[in-house]
BAVO-564797 format. One line per field, with one value per residue (C-alpha): residue number from 1; residue in three letters; x, y, z. Coordinates in nm, 3 decimals. Example, Ala and Ser with C-alpha at 12.3 -4.5 7.8 and 13.67 -1.06 7.14 Angstrom:
BEGIN
nr: c(1, 2) $
rest: c(ala, ser) $
px: c(1.230, 1.367) $
py: c(-0.450, -0.106) $
pz: c(0.780, 0.714) $
% end
This chain:
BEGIN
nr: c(1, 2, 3, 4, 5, 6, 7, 8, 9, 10, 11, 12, 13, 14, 15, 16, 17, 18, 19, 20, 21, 22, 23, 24, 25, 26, 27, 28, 29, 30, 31, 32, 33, 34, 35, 36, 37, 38, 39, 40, 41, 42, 43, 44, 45, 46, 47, 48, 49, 50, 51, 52, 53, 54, 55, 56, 57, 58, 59, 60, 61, 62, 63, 64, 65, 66, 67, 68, 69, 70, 71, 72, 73, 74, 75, 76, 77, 78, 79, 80, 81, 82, 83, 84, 85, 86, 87, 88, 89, 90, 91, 92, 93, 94, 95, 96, 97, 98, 99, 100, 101, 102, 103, 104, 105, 106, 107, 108, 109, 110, 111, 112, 113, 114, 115, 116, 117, 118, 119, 120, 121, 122, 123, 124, 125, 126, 127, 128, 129, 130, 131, 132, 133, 134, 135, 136, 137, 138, 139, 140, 141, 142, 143, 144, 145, 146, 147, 148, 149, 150, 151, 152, 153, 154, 155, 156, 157, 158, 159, 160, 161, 162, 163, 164, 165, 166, 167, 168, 169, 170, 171, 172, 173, 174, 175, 176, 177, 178, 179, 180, 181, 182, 183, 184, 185, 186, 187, 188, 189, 190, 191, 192, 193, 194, 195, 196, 197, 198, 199, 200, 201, 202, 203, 204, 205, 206, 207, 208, 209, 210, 211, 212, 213, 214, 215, 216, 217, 218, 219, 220, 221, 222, 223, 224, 225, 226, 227, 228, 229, 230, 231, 232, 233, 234, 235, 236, 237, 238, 239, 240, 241, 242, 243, 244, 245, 246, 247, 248, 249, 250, 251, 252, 253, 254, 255, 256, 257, 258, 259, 260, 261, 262, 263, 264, 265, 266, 267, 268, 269, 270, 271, 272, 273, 274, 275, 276, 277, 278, 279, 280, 281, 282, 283, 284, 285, 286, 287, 288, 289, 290, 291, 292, 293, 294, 295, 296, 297, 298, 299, 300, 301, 302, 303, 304, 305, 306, 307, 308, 309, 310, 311, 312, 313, 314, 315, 316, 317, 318, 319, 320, 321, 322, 323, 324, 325, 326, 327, 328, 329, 330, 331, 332, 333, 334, 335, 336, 337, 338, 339, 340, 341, 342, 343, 344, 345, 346, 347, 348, 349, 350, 351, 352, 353, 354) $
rest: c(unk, unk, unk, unk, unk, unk, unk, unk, unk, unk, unk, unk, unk, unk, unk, unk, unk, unk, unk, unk, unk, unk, unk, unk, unk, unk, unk, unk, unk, unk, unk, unk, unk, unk, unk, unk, unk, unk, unk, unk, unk, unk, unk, unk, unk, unk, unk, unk, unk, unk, unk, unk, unk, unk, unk, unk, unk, unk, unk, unk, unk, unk, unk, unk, unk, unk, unk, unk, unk, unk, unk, unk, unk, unk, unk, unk, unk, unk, unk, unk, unk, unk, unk, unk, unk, unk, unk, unk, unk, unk, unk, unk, unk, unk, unk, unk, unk, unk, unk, unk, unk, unk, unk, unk, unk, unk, unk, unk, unk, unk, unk, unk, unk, unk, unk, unk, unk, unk, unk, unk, unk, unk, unk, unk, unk, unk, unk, unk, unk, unk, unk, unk, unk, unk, unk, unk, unk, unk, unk, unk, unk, unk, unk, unk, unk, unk, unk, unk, unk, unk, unk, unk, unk, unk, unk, unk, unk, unk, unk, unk, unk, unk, unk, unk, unk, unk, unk, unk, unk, unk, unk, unk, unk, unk, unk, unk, unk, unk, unk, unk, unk, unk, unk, unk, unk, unk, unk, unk, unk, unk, unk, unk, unk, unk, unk, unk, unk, unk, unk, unk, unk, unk, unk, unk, unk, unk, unk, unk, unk, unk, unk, unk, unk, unk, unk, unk, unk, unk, unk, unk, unk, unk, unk, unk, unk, unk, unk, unk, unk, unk, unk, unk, unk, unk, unk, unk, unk, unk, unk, unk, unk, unk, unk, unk, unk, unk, unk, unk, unk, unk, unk, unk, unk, unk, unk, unk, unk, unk, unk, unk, unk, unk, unk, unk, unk, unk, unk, unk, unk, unk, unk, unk, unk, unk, unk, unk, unk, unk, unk, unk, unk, unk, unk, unk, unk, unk, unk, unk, unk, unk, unk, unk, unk, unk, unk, unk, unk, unk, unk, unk, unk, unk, unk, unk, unk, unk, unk, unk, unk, unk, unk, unk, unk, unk, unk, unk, unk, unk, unk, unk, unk, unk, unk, unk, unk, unk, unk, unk, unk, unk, unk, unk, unk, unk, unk, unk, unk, unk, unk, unk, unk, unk, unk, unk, unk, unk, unk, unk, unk, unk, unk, unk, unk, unk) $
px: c(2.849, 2.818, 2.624, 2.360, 2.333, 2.211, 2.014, 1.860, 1.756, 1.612, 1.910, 2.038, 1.937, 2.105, 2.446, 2.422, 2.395, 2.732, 2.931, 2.819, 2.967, 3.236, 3.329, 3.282, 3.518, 3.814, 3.728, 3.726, 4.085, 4.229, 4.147, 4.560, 4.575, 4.737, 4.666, 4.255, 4.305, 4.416, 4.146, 3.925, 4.015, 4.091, 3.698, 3.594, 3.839, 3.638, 3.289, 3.368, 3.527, 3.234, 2.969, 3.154, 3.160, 2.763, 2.747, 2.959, 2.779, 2.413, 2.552, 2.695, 2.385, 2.200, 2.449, 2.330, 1.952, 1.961, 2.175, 1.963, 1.652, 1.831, 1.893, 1.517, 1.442, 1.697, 1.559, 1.169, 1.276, 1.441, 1.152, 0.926, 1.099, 1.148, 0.752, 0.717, 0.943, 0.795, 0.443, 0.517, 0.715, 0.431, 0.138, 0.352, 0.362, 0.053, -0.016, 0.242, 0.043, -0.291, -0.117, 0.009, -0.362, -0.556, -0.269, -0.370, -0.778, -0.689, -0.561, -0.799, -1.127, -1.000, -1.182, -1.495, -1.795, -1.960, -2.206, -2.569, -2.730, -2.678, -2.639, -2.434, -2.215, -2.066, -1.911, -1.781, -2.052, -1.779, -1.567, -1.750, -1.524, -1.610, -1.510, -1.668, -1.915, -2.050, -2.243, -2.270, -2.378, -2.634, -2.955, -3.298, -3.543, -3.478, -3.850, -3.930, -3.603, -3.625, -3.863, -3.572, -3.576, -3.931, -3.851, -3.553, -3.761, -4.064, -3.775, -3.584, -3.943, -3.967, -4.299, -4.339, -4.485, -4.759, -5.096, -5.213, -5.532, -5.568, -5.723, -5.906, -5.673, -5.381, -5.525, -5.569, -5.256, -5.156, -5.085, -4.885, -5.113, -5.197, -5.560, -5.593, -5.891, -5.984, -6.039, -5.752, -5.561, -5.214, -4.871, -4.606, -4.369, -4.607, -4.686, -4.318, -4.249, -4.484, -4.339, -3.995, -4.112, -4.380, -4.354, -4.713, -4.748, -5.089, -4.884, -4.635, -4.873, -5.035, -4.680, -4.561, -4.924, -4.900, -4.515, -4.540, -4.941, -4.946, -4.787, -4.694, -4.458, -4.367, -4.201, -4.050, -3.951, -3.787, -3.594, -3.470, -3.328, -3.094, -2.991, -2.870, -2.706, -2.511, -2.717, -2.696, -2.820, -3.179, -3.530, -3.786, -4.143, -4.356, -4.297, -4.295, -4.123, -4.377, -4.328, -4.431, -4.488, -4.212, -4.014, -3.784, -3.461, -3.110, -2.814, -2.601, -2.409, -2.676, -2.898, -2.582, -2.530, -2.899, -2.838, -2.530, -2.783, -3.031, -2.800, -2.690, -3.032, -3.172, -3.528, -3.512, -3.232, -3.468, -3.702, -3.547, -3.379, -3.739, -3.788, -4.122, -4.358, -4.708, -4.967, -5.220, -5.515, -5.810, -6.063, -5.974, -5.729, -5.397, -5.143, -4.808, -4.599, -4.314, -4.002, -3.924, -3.542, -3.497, -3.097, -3.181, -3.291, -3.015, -2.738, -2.712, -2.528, -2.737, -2.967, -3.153, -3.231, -3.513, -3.635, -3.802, -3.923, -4.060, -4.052, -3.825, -3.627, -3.629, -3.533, -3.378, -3.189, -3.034, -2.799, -2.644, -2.434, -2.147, -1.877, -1.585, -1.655, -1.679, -1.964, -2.109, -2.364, -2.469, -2.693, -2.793, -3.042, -3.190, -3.126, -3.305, -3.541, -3.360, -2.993, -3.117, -3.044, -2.764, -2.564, -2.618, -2.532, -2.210, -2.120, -2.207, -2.028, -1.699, -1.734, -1.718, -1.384, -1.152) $
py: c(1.633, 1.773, 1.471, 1.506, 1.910, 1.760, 1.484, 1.701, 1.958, 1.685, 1.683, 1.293, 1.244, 1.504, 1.374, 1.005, 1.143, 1.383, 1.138, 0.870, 1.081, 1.118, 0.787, 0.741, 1.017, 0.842, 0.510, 0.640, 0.717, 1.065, 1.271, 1.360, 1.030, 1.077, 0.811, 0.826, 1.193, 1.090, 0.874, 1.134, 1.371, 1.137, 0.985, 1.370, 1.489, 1.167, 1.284, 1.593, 1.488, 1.291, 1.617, 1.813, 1.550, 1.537, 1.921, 1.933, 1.658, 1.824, 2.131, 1.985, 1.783, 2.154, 2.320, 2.049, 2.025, 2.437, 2.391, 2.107, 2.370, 2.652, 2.388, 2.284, 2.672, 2.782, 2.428, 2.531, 2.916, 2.787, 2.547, 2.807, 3.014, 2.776, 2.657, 3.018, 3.057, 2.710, 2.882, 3.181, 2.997, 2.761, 3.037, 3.228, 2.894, 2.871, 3.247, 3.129, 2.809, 3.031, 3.272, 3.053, 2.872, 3.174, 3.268, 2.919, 2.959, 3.284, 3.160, 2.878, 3.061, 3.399, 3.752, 3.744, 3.780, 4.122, 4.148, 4.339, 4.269, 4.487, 4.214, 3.939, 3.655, 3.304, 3.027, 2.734, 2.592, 2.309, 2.587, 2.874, 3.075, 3.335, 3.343, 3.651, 3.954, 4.202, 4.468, 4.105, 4.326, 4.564, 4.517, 4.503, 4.251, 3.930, 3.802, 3.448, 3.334, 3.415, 3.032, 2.837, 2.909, 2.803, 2.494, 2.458, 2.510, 2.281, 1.995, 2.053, 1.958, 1.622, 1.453, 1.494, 1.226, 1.301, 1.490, 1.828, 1.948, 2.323, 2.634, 2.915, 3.160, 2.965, 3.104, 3.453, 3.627, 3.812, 3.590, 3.367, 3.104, 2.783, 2.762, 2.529, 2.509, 2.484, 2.129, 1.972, 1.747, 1.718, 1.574, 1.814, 1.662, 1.723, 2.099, 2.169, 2.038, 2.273, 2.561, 2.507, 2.414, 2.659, 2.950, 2.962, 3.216, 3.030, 2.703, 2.885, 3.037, 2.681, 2.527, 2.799, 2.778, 2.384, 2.433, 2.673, 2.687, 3.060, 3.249, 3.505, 3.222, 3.100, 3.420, 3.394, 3.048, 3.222, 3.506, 3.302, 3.017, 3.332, 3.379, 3.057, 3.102, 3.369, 3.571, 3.943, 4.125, 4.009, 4.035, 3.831, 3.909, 3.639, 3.281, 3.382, 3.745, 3.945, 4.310, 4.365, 4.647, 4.720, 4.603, 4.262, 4.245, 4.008, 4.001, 3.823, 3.719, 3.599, 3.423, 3.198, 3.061, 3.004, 2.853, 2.679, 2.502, 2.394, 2.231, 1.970, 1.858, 1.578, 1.649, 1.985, 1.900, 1.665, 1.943, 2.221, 2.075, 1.892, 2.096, 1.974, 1.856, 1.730, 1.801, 1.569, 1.783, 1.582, 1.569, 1.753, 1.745, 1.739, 2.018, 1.988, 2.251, 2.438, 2.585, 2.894, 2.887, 2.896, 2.810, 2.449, 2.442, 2.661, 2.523, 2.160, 2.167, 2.381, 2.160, 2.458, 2.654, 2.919, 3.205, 3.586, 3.906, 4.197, 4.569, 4.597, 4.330, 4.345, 3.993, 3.727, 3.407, 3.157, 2.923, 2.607, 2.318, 2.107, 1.977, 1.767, 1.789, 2.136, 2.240, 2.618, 2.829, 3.160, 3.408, 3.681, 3.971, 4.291, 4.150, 4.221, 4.025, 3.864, 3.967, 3.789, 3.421, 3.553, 3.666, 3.359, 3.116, 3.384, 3.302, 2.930, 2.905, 3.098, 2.951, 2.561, 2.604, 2.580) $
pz: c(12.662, 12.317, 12.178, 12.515, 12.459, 12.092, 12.183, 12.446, 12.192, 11.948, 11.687, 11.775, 11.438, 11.290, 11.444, 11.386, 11.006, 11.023, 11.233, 10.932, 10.674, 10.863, 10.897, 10.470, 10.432, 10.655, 10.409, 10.100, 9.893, 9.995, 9.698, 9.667, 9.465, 9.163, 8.931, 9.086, 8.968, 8.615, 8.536, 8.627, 8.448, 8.110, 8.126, 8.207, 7.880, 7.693, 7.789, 7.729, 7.369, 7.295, 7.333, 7.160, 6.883, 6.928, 6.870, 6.596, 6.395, 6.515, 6.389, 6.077, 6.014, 6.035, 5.823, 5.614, 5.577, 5.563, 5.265, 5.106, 5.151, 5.036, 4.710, 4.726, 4.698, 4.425, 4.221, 4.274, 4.150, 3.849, 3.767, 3.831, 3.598, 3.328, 3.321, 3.284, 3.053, 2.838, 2.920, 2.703, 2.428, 2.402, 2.371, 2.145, 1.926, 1.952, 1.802, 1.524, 1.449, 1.442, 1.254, 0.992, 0.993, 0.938, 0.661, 0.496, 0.559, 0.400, 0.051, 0.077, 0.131, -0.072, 0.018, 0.236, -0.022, -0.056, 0.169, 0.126, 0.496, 0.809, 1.043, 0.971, 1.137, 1.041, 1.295, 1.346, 1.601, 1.695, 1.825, 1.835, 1.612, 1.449, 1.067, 0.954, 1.134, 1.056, 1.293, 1.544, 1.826, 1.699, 1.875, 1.611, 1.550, 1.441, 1.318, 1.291, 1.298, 1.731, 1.670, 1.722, 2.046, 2.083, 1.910, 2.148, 2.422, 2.341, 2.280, 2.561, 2.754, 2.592, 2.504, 2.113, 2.024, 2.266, 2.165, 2.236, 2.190, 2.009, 2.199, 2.043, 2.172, 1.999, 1.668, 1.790, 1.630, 1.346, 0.972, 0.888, 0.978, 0.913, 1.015, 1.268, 1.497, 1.852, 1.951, 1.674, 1.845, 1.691, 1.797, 1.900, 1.676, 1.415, 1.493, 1.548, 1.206, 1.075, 1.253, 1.148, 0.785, 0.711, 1.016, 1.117, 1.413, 1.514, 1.580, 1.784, 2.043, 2.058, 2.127, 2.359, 2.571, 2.571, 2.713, 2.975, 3.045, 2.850, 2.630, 2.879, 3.082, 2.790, 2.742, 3.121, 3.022, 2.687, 2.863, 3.127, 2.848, 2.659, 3.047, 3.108, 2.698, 2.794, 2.587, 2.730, 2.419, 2.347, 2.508, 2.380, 2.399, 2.227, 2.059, 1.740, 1.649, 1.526, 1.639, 2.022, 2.274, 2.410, 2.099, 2.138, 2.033, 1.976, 1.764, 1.506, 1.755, 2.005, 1.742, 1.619, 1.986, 2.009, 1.644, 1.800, 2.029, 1.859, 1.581, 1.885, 1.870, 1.636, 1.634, 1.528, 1.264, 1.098, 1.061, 0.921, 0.706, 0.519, 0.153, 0.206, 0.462, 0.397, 0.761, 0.782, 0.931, 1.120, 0.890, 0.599, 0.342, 0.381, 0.330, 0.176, 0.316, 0.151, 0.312, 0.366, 0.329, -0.034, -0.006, 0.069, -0.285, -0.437, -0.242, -0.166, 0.113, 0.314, 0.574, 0.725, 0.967, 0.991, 0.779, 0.929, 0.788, 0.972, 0.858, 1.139, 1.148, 0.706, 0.553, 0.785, 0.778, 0.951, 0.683, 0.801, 0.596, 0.610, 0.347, 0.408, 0.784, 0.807, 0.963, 0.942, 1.064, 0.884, 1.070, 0.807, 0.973, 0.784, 0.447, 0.115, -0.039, -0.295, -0.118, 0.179, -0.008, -0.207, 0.068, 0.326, 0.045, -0.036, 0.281, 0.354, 0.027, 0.118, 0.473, 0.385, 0.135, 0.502) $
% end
């Protein structure tokens, strides 16, 4: 009756499934077997055993790696410290070692020569050090001596060996000139020879026009070359340094970097350092040119660089020379005009013993 009052309500299927289970339950061992109880619980214990096992180790291999990065940690401090540490004992050997050098340059060279000139520096161009100043940074006029950059320039633009034909406003410009004419063709190499040799202002303004198309962008070109130098104390109005409205200006300090330069560059080493230098003018008789820097007479190692005089700027010169591998560059500014040579070749002198 009860499986009809099922089967009549649609749950046949529902009692075929309990009466199956049922009939499992009567096969299968009761569960009050004792030894089926034991070996339950002893593979349960074992499972059981073998997590916690898996747990420890996990948590021993953690313990572990957070001890090995705790070790990493305390390692990287202490090598932090000691490069730190070897940091500081190295610089302050290296203080000793400078120290102890300019102790040695010190005794070798003796006492800086007395010195006449207002403006005055002398480096190392290899390293840039400075081995004596004096007033580096005071602003003024610096004369001719400002044509090394116009030589620098007009190399820097390549081409010397090619011709360039003279303008009549090249010529128009206050002495020293050198006379030559609208419609002279002449090398650059040749005219920049000149320049550096003899300081004609009339070559200059043909040199910076040729360059830069006029002497006005040749001064743009100028201004932005000490730019690119570094060269935050000096404004340069024309090629050649005679005195301008508003006035131009440098320093010691900036002239020996420009100096610096130019002595890297072989063309314009050749040149200043030529006692002599005879321009062959088209047409006319040639004219043997003397230099201007009257050291590379008196001193024999001296192999240039460039002379100046203006009212404001007084007696100028830039001194370099070399002995026993020591290389110098002298930049002497409002000098006298005999002190001027007297104190540059003081100082190349004093400068070349270490």
């Amino acid at each position: 009756m009860f499986e009809m009052s099922l089967a009549k309500r649609g749950g046949g299927r529902q009692l075929r499934l309990l009466m199956g289970v049922a009939w499992l339950l009567m096969l299968a061992p009761g569960c009050d077997d004792p030894e089926r109880e034991a070996r339950l619980r002893w593979r349960e214990e074992e499972v059981n055993a073998k997590e916690a096992a898996v747990v420890r180790k996990d948590r021993d291999l953690l313990r572990e790696r957070e001890e090995i990065a705790a070790a990493r940690l305390t390692i990287a401090a202490r090598e932090g410290e000691l490069a730190k540490v070897k940091g500081e004992m190295e610089a302050e050997l290296e203080k000793m070692k400078a120290a102890r050098r300019a102790f040695e340059i010190k005794n070798l060279r003796g006492q800086a020569p007395r010195i006449t000139a207002e403006r005055v520096i002398v480096i190392d161009p290899a390293t840039g050090e400075v081995l004596y100043e004096k007033n580096a940074d005071k602003r003024g006029a610096i004369a001719s001596t400002q044509k090394l950059l116009t030589a620098l320039l007009v190399v820097e633009k390549g081409n010397l060996d090619g011709k360039m034909k003279v303008e009549k406003s090249d010529s128009d410009c206050a002495p020293v000139r050198l006379g030559i004419k609208e419609g002279e063709e002449y090398t650059r190499r040749q005219l920049l020879t000149a320049l550096m040799v003899k300081s004609s202002n009339d070559i200059a303004q043909a040199l910076a026009r040729d360059h830069s198309g006029s002497v006005e962008a040749f001064v743009v070109a100028m201004n932005a070359k000490a730019k690119s130098l570094g060269l935050e104390d000096s404004l340069f109005q024309n090629p050649h340094g005679l005195p301008s409205d508003p006035e131009q200006y440098s320093t010691a300090r900036n002239l020996s970097k420009i100096a610096s330069v130019v002595d890297l560059m072989p063309d314009i080493r050749a040149m200043v350092k030529l006692k002599r230098f005879v321009f062959e003018r088209p047409g006319q008789t040639s004219l043997t040119l003397e230099n201007t820097n009257r050291v590379l007479s008196s001193y024999s190692i001296c192999d240039g660089m460039k002379t100046g005089f203006t009212n404001a700027a007084g007696y100028c010169l830039v001194a370099s020379g070399e002995k026993n591998g020591k290389r110098r560059i002298v930049v002497v500014l409002n000098g006298g005009k005999s002190g001027v040579w007297a104190d540059a070749q003081a100082l190349l002198e004093w400068a070349v013993r270490a």
